[in-house]
N, C-alpha and C positions, 0 to 999 in steps of 0.2 A: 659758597656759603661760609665755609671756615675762611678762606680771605675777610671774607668781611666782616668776620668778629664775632660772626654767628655761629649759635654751638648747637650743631644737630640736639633733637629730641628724640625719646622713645618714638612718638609718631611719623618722624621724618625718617627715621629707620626704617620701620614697619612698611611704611611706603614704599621706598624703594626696594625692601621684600620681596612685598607686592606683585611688583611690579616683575621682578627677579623671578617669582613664582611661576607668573603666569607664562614667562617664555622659557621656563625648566633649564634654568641660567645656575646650574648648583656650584659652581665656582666662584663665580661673580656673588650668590648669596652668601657663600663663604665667608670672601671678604669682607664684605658689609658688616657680618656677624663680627668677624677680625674688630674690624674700626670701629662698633659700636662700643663695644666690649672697652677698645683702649681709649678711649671717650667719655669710659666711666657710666655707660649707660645700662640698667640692668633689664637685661629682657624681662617678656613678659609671655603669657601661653599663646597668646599672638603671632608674636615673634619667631616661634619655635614652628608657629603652624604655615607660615610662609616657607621657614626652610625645609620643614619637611614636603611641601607641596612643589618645592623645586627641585625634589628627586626626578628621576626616570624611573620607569616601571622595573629595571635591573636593578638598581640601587637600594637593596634590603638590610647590608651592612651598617650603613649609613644613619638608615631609621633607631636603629639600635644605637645608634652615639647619640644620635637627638634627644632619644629619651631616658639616654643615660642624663647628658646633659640637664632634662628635664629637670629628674631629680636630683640634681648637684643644687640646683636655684629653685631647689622646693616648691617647684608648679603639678601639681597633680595632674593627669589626663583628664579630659574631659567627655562628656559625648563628641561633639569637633574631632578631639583629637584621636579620638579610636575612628570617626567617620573616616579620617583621612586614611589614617593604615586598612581599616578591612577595605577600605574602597580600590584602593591599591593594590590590594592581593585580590581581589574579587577579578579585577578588572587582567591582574597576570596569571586569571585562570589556577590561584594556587589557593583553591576551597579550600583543601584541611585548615592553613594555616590562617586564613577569614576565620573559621567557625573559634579554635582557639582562643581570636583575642577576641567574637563575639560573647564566647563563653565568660569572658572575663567579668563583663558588663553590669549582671545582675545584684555580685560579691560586692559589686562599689556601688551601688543605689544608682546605677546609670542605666539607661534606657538608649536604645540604640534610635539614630536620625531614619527619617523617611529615606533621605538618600542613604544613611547603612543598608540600611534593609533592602533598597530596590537596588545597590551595586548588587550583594552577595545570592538575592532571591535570581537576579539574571544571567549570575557567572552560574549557580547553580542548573539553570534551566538549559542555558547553553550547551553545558557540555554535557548534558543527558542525565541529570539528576534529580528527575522531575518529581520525584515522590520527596526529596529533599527540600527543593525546591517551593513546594505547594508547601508542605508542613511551616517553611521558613514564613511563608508569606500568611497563612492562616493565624500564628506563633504570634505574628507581631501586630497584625489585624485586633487580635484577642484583648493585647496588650498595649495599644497607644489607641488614641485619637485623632491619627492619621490615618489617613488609607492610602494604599498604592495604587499608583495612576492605572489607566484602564491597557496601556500599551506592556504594563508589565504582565497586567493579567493574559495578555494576548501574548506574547512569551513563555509562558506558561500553559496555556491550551499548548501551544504548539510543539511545548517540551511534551509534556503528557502523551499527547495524539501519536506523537513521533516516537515515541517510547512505548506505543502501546497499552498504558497506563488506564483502563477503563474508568478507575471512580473520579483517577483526576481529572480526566476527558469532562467527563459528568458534569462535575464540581464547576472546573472554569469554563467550560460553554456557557452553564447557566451566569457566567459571573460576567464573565463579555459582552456576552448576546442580550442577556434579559436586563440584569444590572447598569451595566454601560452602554446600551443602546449603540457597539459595535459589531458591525457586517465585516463577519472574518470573509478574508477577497479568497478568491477560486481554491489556489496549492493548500492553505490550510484547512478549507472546508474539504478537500479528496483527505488529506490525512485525518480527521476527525471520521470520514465517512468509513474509511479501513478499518479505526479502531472499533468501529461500533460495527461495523458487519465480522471481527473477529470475534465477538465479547455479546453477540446477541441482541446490542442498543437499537433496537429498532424505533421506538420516540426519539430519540437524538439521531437515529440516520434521516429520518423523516422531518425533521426541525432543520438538519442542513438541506435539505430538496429547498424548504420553502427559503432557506437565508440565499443560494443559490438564485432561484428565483428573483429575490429580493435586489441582489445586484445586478441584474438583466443579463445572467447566466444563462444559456442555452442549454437545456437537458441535454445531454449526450446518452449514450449505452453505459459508458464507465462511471455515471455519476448514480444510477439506477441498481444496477448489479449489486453493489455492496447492500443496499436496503433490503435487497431479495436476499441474500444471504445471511443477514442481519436477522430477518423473520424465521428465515430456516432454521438458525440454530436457536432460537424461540421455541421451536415448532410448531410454528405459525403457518401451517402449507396453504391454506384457506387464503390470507393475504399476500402472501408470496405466489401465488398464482396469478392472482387477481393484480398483482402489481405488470405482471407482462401485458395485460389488456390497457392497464393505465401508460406504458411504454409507448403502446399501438396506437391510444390515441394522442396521445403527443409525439407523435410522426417519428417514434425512436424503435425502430425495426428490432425486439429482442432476438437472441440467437438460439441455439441450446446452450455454449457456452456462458450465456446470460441465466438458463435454468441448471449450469450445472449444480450449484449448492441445493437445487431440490433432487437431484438427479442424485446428489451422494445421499439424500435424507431418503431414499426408497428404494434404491439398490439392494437393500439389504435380504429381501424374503418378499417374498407374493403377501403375505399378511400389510405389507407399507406401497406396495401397487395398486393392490385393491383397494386401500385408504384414500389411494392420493385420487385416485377414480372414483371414490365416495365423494370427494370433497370436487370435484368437478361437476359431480350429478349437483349436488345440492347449491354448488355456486350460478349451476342452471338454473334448477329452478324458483332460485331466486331472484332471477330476472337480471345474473349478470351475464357479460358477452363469455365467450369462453376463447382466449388466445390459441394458435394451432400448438405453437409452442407450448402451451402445458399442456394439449394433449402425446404431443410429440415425446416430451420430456418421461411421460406415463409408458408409451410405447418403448423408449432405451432403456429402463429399467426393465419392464419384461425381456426385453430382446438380453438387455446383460445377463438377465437370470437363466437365462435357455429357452424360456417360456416361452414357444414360440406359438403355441395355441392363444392364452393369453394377450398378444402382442398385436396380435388379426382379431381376436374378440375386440381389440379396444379399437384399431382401425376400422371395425364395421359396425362401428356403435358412433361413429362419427354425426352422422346425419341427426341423429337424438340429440345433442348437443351443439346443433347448428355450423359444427365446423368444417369445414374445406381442407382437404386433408395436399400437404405440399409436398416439396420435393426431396425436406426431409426426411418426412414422414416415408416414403416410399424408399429412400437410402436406407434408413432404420428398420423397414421389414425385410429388403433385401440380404440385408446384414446376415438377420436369423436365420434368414433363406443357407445362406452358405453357411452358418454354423448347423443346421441342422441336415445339409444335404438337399433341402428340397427342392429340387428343379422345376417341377411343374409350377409350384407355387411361384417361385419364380419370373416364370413365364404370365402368369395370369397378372399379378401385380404388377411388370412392365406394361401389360397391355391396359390394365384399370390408370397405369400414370400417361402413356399417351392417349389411351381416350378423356382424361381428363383435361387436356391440353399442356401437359407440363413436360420441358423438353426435359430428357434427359440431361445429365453432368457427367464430368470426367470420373464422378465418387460411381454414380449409375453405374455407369460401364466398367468400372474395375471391380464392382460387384457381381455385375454377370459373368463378367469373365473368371473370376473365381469361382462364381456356384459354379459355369462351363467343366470347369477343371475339376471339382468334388465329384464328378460321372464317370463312369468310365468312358462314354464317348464325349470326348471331350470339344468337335469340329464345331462346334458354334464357339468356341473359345477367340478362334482366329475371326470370326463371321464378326462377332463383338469388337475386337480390335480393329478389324478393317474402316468400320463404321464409325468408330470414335475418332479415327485420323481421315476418314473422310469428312467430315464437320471440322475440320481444323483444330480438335483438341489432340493435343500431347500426351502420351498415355505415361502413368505418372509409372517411377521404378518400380513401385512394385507389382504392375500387371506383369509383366515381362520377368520379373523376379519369378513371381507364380508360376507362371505360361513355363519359362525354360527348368524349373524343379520338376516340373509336373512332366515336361516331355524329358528330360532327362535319365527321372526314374522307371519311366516305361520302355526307352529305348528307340525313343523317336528322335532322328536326325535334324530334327527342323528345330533343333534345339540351338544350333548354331544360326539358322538366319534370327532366330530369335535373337540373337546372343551380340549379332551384327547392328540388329534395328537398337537394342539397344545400349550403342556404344554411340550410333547416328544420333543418338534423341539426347547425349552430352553425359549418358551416367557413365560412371565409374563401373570396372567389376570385383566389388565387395570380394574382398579375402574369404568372406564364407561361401560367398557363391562360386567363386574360384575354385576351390578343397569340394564343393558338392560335383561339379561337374567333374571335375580328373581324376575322382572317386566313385564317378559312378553312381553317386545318387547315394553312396554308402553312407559319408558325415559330412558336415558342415566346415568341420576346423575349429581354431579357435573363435574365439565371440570378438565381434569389434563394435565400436561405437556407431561406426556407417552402417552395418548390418542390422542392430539392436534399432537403428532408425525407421527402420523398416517392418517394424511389427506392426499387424495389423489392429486397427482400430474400429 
């Protein structure tokens, strides 16, 4: 071009800028700037915004000469020219120094671009500053006549949910979901459903079921659970019951550990058992089904509390309330059975779980085998085990853990094939059980992790 007599312009510069910009060429923009300059051409805020955009995200120093430069050729900043710097520090994750020259904005009559606001509203959500983050984005909403696109708002739920953040949960679900007619996909509907079963949301845990839904989601257990606990810390036990039956019939098998949030709301005193079995009566006779797991759930809070009169009043109040009582249910009286001693009892509730037809479990039998051991005659202890490895279950460590304390402390020798069978069945011998045997039954020893695993439940 200069061969042929033609004298670059301000635009023919800026072009190849441009150009220079877009492949973040800052040496090459360099000299361009060099030859414009000895060419006699005087830049323009153009000009300056091309070499700035031919930085690399390292290159902070540099910004700093530009806009000295700046002002050496008396070009004020503009909105553009701050878009490019905060967008730049937004994008190197260096929020303080965004919010700075955001601050600047207002002192000059400037107003920050849509892309300001949705660089710095995203560096902020990103890196967990979600209360930052919403404010920035509400801040500028207030304040322009733009709005930010719908995927920033969904950065946003997701900073929140993720942060645990309850109101901004609130806030951006309704802003995505209702506003922008977006179906947040599966992983952000589980963290939206967290925050709202730790914070009591139970219309927002129940709004993602149906968004869930809405994506041809398959209900599972874990998408459920949080709703139930969502109610409980409501104190909503009436619906939070009632949600195990809606489980059941959408073919999602609840557990206890799907009632345990109702299980920690009634643990507390006989005054919140007897509630939550008020609230069963009345969900009967209001003509809904009754899950066994919420009566189950009613049953482990007595059995926690000691109650074991309690515990068999509510198992034989079963038939009143049309439920079929399971294998649960009969683990969870057995329990009481050995915290209270009672054998006989016992005895009669195995024989009401196999006249009912429900086989026993490996939990069953490590229950008898402990009441066995609460007696002084302890010979159905071994009659229980024998029976359990006859059906091909594995007797879990702590039968045998039990069984050899128990014969240890009395002075029964059979404490060694105990001690054999279970070394055969792959456990370990616990440092505690270790110090109980070569002492006699005297201590324990010190506490170990493997030991402490081994509490009963």
């Amino acid at each position: 071009m200069k061969k042929a007599g033609v004298k670059p312009d301000l635009t023919t510069y800026n072009h190849i800028l441009d150009a220079c910009a877009r492949e973040k060429l800052l040496p090459e923009a360099r000299a361009v700037f060099q030859d414009m300059l000895a060419m006699g051409v005087r830049p323009d805020r153009q000009t300056f915004h091309f070499l700035m955009r031919s930085l690399a995200l390292v290159e902070q120093n540099t910004m700093q000469e530009f806009l000295i430069a700046m002002e050496v050729y008396g070009i004020a900043p503009n909105e553009v020219t701050y878009e490019i710097i905060i967008s730049r520090l937004a994008n190197a994750d260096r929020i303080e120094f965004a919010l700075q020259y955001l601050s600047k904005l207002p002192p000059l009559g400037l107003s920050p671009t849509l892309n300001t606001a949705t660089a710095i509203i995203q560096s902020a959500a990103s890196i967990g500053f979600a209360r930052l983050a919403l404010d920035l984005a509400v801040s500028f909403e207030e304040t322009s006549v733009r709005r930010l696109d719908g995927d920033v708002w969904v950065d946003l739920l997701a900073s929140c949910a993720e942060s645990s953040y309850a109101d901004g949960t609130i806030r951006t679900w309704e802003k995505v979901v209702r506003d922008f007619n977006i179906l947040p996909d599966e992983g952000l509907c589980l963290q939206v459903l967290h925050t709202a079963a730790r914070h009591g949301l139970s219309k927002l845990a129940l709004d993602v079921i149906e968004v869930l839904k809405s994506i041809n989601i398959v209900w599972c257990e874990h998408h459920i659970a949080p709703v139930i606990e969502a109610m409980c810390r409501q104190k909503d036990m009436k619906e939070a019951m009632l949600m195990l039956d809606f489980m059941r019939k959408n073919d999602i098998a609840p557990t206890l550990e799907t009632a345990a949030p109702i299980f920690e709301h009634i643990n507390h005193d006989t005054i919140a058992v007897d509630a939550a079995w008020g609230q069963l009566e009345m969900l009967h006779e209001a003509g809904h089904a009754i899950d066994v797991i919420a009566l189950n759930v009613v049953i482990q809070a007595a059995v926690h509390l000691r109650d074991l009169q309690r515990a068999i009043g509510t198992y034989k109040a079963c038939a009143k309330l049309d439920v079929k009582p399971d294998r649960d249910t009969f683990n969870l009286l057995l329990r009481g059975c050995v915290d209270a001693r009672h054998r006989e009892l016992g005895d009669r509730l195995l024989a009401d779980m196999k006249e009912a037809g429900i086989q026993p479990d490996p939990t069953t039998y490590e229950r008898m085998v402990r009441l066995c051991l609460t007696q002084s005659t302890y010979e159905d202890a071994f009659f229980y085990l024998e029976e359990m490895k006859s059906l091909g279950m594995v007797p879990p460590r702590g039968v045998y853990e039990s069984l050899i304390r128990k014969l240890v402390s009395v002075g029964d020798v059979r404490h060694k094939l105990a001690l054999e069978e279970l070394q055969e069945c792959g456990y370990e011998i616990t440092p505690r059980l270790k110090s109980f045997i070569d002492s006699g039954g005297a201590h324990d020893g010190p506490s170990s992790p493997a030991a402490s695993e081994q509490v009963y439940l």
